[in-house]
ZAMARGU-4260 file (C-alpha; in steps of 0.2 Angstrom, whole numbers, plus 5000, padded with zeros to 4 digits):
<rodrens>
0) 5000/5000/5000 | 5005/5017/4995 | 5008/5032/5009 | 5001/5049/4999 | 5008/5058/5011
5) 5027/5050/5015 | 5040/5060/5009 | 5050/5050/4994 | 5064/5053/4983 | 5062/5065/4970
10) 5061/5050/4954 | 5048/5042/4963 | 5037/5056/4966 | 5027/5055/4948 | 5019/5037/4946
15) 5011/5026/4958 | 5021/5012/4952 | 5038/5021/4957 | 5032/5026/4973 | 5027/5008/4976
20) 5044/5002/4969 | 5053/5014/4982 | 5043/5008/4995 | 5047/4991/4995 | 5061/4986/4985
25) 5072/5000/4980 | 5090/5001/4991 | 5082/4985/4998 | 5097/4972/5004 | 5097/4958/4991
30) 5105/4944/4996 | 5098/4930/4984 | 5110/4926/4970 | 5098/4922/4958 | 5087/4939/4963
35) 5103/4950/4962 | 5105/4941/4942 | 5087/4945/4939 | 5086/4963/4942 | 5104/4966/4934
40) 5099/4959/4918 | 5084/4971/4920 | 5094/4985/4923 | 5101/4982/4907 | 5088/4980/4898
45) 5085/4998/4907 | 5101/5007/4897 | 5095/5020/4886 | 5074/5020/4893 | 5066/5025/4907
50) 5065/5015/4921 | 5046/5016/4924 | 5048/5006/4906 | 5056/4992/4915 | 5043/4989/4930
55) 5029/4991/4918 | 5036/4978/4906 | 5042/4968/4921 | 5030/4953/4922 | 5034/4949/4901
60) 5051/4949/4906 | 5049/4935/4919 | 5037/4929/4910 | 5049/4929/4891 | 5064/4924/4902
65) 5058/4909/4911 | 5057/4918/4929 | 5075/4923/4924 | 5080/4907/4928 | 5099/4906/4924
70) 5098/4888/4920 | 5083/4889/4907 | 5088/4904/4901 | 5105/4899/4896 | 5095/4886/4885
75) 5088/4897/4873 | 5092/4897/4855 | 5086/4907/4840 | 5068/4900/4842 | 5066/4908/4861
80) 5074/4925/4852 | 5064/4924/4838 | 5047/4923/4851 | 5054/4937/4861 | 5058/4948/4846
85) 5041/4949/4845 | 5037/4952/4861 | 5028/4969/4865 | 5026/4965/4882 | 5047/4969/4885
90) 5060/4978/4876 | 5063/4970/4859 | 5083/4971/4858 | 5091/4957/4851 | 5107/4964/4857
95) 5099/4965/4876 | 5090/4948/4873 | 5106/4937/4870 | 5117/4947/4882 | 5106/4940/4895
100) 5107/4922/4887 | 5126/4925/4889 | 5125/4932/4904 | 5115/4917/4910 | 5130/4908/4903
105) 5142/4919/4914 | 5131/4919/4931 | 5131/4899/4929 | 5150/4898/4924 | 5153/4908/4940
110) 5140/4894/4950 | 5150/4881/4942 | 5169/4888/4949 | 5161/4888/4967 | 5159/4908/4966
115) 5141/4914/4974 | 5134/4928/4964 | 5129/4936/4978 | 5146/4933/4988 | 5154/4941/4974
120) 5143/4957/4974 | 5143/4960/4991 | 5159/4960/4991 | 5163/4977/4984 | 5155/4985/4999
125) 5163/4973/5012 | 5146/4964/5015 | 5138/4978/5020 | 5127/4993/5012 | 5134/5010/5008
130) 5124/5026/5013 | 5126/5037/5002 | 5125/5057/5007 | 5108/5058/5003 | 5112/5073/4991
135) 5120/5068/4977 | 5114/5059/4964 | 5130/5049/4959 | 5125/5038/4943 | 5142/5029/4946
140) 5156/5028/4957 | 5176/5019/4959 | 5166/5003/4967 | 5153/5001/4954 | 5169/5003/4940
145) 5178/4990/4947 | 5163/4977/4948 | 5160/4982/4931 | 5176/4977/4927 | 5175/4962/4936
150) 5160/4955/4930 | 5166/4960/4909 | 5180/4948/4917 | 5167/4934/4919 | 5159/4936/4902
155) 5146/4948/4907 | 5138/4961/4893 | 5126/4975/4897 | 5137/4980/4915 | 5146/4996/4913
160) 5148/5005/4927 | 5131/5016/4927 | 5120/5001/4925 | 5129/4991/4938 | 5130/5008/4951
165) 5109/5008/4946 | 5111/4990/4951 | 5119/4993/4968 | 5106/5005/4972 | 5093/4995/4966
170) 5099/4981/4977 | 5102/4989/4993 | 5122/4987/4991 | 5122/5008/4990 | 5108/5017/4999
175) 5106/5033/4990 | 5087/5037/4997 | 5087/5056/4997 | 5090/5066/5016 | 5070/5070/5017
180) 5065/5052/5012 | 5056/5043/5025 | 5067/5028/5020 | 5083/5034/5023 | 5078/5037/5039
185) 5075/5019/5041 | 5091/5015/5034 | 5100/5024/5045 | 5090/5015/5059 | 5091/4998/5053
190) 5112/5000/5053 | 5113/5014/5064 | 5126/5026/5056
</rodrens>
């Protein structure tokens, strides 16, 4: 349920769905590996749109991609890209669509080797979430450089260092909630800095 009268950050102010976004999952700590792969392959579905295009396109994406199961989805060939080439319900970009086949190839390749993806995001920020200042609006940063680095290293497409900092936030490994947002108050709570 949405709180009209909750203050939010300033993006997600203008839709209901943002504001329910923020609420609930935004700068949330994600600790599930398969999760964190999910919303990265989202986020770069996200480069070059706005991101109230991804949330509203988000059930075709799990819909298309299997329930971004890495295992599935690293099983699809020209017929499953063909289907989602003509997809409207998600972002038709054949260069996006098979980056996340590969990157399904990657996240398992990294399984395989005994490396947890989440173990191997989290530890950027030494297990533990960045708060940002709460007043600027970074869109990347030294850390999100070098796990963009790190995960091209791994075979990974679509991960340049504003997708993966958009990531972090996303995912609760950097804070960025805005001063006046209700939820960086509980942030600051929750780890009591």
């Amino acid at each position: 349920m949405i709180v009209a009268d909750l203050c939010r950050c300033r993006w997600a102010q203008s839709d209901p769905l943002l504001a329910a976004y923020h609420d609930a999952e935004w700068g949330v700590a994600e600790r599930d590996a398969r999760a964190l792969w999910e919303k990265l392959m989202l986020d770069g579905f996200q480069a070059g749109l706005a991101w109230i295009t991804i949330l509203r396109k988000r059930k075709a994406f799990r819909a298309a991609f299997a329930g971004f199961d890495p295992v599935r989805v690293a099983r699809f060939g020209e017929p499953e890209i063909a289907a989602m080439l003509d997809n409207a319900g998600i972002v038709r970009s054949r260069a996006k669509i098979e980056a996340t086949i590969g990157n399904a190839h990657a996240y398992l390749a990294m399984r395989d080797a005994g490396e947890d993806f989440a173990d191997f995001a989290w530890r950027f920020v030494d297990g533990v979430p960045v708060i940002g200042d709460g007043e600027k609006a970074l869109t990347q940063s030294p850390v999100s450089e070098a796990l963009s680095a790190a995960l091209k290293a791994r075979g990974f497409k679509f991960v340049g260092p504003v997708i993966v900092y958009a990531w972090m936030q996303a995912c609760g490994l950097v804070d960025d909630h805005e001063t006046a947002c209700f939820r960086r108050r509980q942030a600051i709570s929750a780890t009591g800095r």
